[in-house]
N, C-alpha and C positions, 0 to 999 in steps of 0.2 A: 232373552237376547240382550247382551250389553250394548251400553250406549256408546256414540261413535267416542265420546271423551275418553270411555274406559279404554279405547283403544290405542290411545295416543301413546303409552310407551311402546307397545309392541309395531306400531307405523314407524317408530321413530327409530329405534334398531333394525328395522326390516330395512329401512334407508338406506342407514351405514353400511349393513349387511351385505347389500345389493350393490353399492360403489364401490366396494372392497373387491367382491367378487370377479365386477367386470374389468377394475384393472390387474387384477391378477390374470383372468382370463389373455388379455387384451397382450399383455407384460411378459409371460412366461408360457401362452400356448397350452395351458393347464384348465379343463374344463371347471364353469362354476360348481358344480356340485359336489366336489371334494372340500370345498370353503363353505355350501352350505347347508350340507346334512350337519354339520356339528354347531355351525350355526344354529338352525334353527331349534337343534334339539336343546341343546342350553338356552337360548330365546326363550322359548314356550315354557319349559320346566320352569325357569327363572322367575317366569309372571303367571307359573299356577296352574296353568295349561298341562298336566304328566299324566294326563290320563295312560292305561293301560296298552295302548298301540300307538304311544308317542310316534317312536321309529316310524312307525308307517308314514303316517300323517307329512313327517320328513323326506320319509325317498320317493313319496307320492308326490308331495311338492314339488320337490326336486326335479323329479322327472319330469312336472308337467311345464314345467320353467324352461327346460332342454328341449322339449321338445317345439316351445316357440321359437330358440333364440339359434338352437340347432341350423332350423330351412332359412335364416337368414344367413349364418355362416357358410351352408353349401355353395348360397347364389352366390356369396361372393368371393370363395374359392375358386367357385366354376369359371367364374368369370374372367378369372387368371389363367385357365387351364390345367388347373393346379388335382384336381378328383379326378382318381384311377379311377372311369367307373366298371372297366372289366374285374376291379377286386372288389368293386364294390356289388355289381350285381351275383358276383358270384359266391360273396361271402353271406348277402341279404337273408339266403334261405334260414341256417343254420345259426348266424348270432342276433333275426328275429324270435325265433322256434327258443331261444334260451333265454332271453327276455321274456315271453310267455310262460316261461317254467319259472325262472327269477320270481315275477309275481308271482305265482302259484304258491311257491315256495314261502315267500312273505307274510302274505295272508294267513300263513300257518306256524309264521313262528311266531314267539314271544320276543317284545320290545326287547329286552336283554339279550335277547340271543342276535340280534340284528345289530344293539349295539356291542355287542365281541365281534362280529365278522366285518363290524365297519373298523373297528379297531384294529385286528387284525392284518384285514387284505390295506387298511391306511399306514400300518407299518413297512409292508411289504412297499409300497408305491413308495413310499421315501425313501427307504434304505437305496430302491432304484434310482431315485432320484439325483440322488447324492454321489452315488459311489459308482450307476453304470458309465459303461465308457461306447461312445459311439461304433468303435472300431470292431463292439462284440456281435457275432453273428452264429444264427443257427440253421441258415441255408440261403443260398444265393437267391432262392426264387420261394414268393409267398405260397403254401401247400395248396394239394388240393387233394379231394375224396375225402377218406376217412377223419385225415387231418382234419384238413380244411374245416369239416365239421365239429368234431371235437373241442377244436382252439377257439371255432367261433360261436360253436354253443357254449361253452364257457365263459368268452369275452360277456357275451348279450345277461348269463346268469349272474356271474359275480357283478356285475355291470347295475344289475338291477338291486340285487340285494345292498351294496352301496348307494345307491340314488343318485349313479353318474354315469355321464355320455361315455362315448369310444373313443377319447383320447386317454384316458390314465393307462388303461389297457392296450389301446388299440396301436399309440402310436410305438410306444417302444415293440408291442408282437411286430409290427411292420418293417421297421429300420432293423429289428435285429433278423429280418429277411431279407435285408439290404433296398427297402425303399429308401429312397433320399427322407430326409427329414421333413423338408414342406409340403412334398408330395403324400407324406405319410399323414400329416397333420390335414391336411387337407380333406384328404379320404376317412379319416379319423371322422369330422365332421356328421360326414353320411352313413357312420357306426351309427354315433348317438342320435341320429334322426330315428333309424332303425329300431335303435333299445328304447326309447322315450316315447314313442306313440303308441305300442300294441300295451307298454306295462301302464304310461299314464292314464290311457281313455280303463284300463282294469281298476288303478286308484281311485277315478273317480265314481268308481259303479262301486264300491269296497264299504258294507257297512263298517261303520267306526264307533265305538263307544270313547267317548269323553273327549271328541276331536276342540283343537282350538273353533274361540267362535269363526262362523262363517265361510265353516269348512263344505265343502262339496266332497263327501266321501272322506276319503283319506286327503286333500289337495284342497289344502289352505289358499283361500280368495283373494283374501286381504296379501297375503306373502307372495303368492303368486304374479299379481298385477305390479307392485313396488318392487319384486324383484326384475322381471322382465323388464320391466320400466328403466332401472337404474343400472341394468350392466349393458344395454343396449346406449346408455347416455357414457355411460364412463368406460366402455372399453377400448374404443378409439384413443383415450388418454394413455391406456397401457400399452397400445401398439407405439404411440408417440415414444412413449419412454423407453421400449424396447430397443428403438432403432438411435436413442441417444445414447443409451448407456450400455455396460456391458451387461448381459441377462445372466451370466453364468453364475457368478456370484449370488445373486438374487434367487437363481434359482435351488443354491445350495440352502438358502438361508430358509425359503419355503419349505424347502424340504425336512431342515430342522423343526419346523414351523410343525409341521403335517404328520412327521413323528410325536411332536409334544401333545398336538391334539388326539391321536390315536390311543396313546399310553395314558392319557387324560379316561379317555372314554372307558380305556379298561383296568382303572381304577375303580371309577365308577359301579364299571359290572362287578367286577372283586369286593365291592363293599367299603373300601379303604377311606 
């Protein structure tokens, strides 16, 4: 077991890590865990930590990070009135059920292959980032039956295999159903509470071979606590900024952001 000194770089970018995140979160409405699966996976690799199920060890964190910071974003949606919760109870069944399959599925891939599909579906989220246009729609009213299940078992799996809540997904499925935007973002909220509790409490039960220290399964202790810690401290600064400046711009610049780390990642897998 190392000692807490040997810790000190890895505390010390979990920091930065975690104030970045939250005003990003706080700034642009954009769940932490797009800023910290490739965070953390360059963190650990960087200080030695690449064991064989990196990735994991990453969307376990991940999730289990969303899954604190998640029920306090609900409360204070809800508080606004702001959570549909008829989409939200109605969607629970099926983009839980896909979050259960997401892990399943994890546990059985290979760290490269988790990091292509983070790369991948992280291209795709930028490209929408950048270039959708609010005014695109693919039906007046959110589905239901067959759909309904489909879309949200998919939300809850891609969801997991990334190691992020139901806003990168959730809110654009929603507005391009014609939710209002805050009300989508709000319900978004009670996605990622949904994906993050049935896959995190699975990462923590997930043997791991060559986890960072002080890992609990796949869900880093150490990362877990300074994350939570420091985007609950600094995301209120990004709401601040949001309602000073304009986000739009910002959000295009993230979005270039989020494509470079993607195409980053699958360089990586490619060998390059």
């Amino acid at each position: 077991m190392p000692d807490v000194l040997s810790l000190l770089p890895m505390l010390v970018l979990l920091i930065v890590i975690g104030g970045f995140a939250g005003v990003i979160a706080g700034l642009l409405g954009v769940g932490g865990g797009i800023v910290l699966v490739p965070a953390f996976f360059y963190t650990f690799s960087h200080l030695g930590y690449d064991g064989p199920q990196l990735m994991q060890v990453c969307l376990g964190t991940s999730l289990a990070t969303i899954m604190a910071t998640a029920m306090r974003s609900v409360n204070a949606h809800n508080r606004k009135g702001a959570v549909d919760w008829a989409v939200l109870r109605g969607w629970a069944p099926a983009i839980g059920g896909g979050a259960v399959l997401g892990f399943l599925l994890a546990t059985q891939l290979k760290s490269v292959t988790l990091q292509a599909v983070f790369g991948t579906l992280g291209l795709i989220a930028g490209a929408y980032m950048a270039f959708g246009r609010p005014e695109w729609r693919l039906g007046e009213t959110m589905p239901t039956g067959g759909k309904r299940w489909a879309l949200g078992g998919g939300l809850g799996l891609l969801s997991v295999l990334m190691g992020i809540g139901g806003g990168t997904f959730g809110v654009p499925m929603m507005t391009l159903y014609a939710m209002p935007i805050h009300r989508a973002v709000a319900t978004a909220s009670g996605f990622g509470l949904i994906i993050a509790v049935p896959s995190a409490i699975g990462f923590l039960l997930m043997p791991v071979e060559g986890a960072p220290p002080y890992s609990l399964g796949a869900v880093n202790l150490p990362a877990f606590v300074v994350i939570v810690a420091m985007t609950l401290l600094t995301t209120p600064y990004g709401v601040r900024l949001a309602h000073a400046m304009n986000p739009k711009p910002l959000k295009r610049a993230f979005a270039l952001f989020l494509i470079v780390v993607a195409l980053n990642m699958l360089r990586k897998v490619a060998g390059w």
